[in-house]
C-alpha positions in Angstrom: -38.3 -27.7 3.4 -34.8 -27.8 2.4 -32.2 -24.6 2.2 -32.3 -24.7 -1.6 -36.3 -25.1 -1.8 -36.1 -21.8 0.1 -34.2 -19.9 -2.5 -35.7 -22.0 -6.1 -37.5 -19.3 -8.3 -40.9 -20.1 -9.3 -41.4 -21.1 -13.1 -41.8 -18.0 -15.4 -45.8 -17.4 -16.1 -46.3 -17.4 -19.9 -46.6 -13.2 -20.7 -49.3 -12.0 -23.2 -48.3 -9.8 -25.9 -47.3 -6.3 -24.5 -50.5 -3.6 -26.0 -49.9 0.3 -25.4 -53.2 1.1 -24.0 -53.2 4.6 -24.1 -52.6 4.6 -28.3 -55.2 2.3 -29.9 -53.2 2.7 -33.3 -53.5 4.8 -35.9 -56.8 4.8 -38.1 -55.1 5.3 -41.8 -53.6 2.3 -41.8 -54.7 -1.2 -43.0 -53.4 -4.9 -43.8 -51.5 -4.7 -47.6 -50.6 -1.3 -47.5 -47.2 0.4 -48.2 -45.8 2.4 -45.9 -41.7 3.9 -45.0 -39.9 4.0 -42.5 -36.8 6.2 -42.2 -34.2 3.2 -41.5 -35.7 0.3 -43.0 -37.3 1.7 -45.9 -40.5 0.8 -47.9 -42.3 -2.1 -46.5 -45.7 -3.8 -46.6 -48.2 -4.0 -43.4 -48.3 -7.6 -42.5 -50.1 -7.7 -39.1 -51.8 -4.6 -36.9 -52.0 -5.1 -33.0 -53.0 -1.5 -31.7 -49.7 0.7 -32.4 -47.7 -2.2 -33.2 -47.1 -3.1 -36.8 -45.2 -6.1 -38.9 -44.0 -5.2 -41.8 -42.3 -7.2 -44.5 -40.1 -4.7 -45.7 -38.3 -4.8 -49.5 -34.4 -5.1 -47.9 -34.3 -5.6 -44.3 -36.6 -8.4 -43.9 -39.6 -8.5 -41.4 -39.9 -6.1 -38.5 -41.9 -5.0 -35.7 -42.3 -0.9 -35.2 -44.5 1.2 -33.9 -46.8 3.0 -36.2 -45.7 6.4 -35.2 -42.4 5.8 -37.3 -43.8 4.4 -40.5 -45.5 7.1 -43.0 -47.8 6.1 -45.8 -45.9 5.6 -49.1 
């Protein structure tokens, strides 16, 4: 083993998605449905992983939030 091999860093492991396991989500919320958030505005639910949401909102684009900023509009 040389000097260098001593100090190389492993290769990264691929990570799964991060999931808050203590909040399984919220249970009034569903795929299609219009919701607000105070900086981004009104926005559509495009994908639900436990607390996390993406929503396609009107003038900011796509976004990942949690759903305890988003209220149903």
């Amino acid at each position: 083993m040389s000097l260098t091999d001593a100090y190389r860093t492993p290769p990264a492991e691929a990570r799964a998605p991060a999931v808050s396991l203590g909040n399984r989500g919220r249970t009034d919320l569903q795929l299609g449905q219009r919701v607000f958030h105070g900086k981004f505005g009104y926005g559509t639910i495009a994908q639900i992983e436990g607390n996390k949401l993406e929503i396609d909102f009107e003038h900011a684009g796509r976004k990942r939030v949690l759903d305890s900023f988003v209220s149903v509009g």
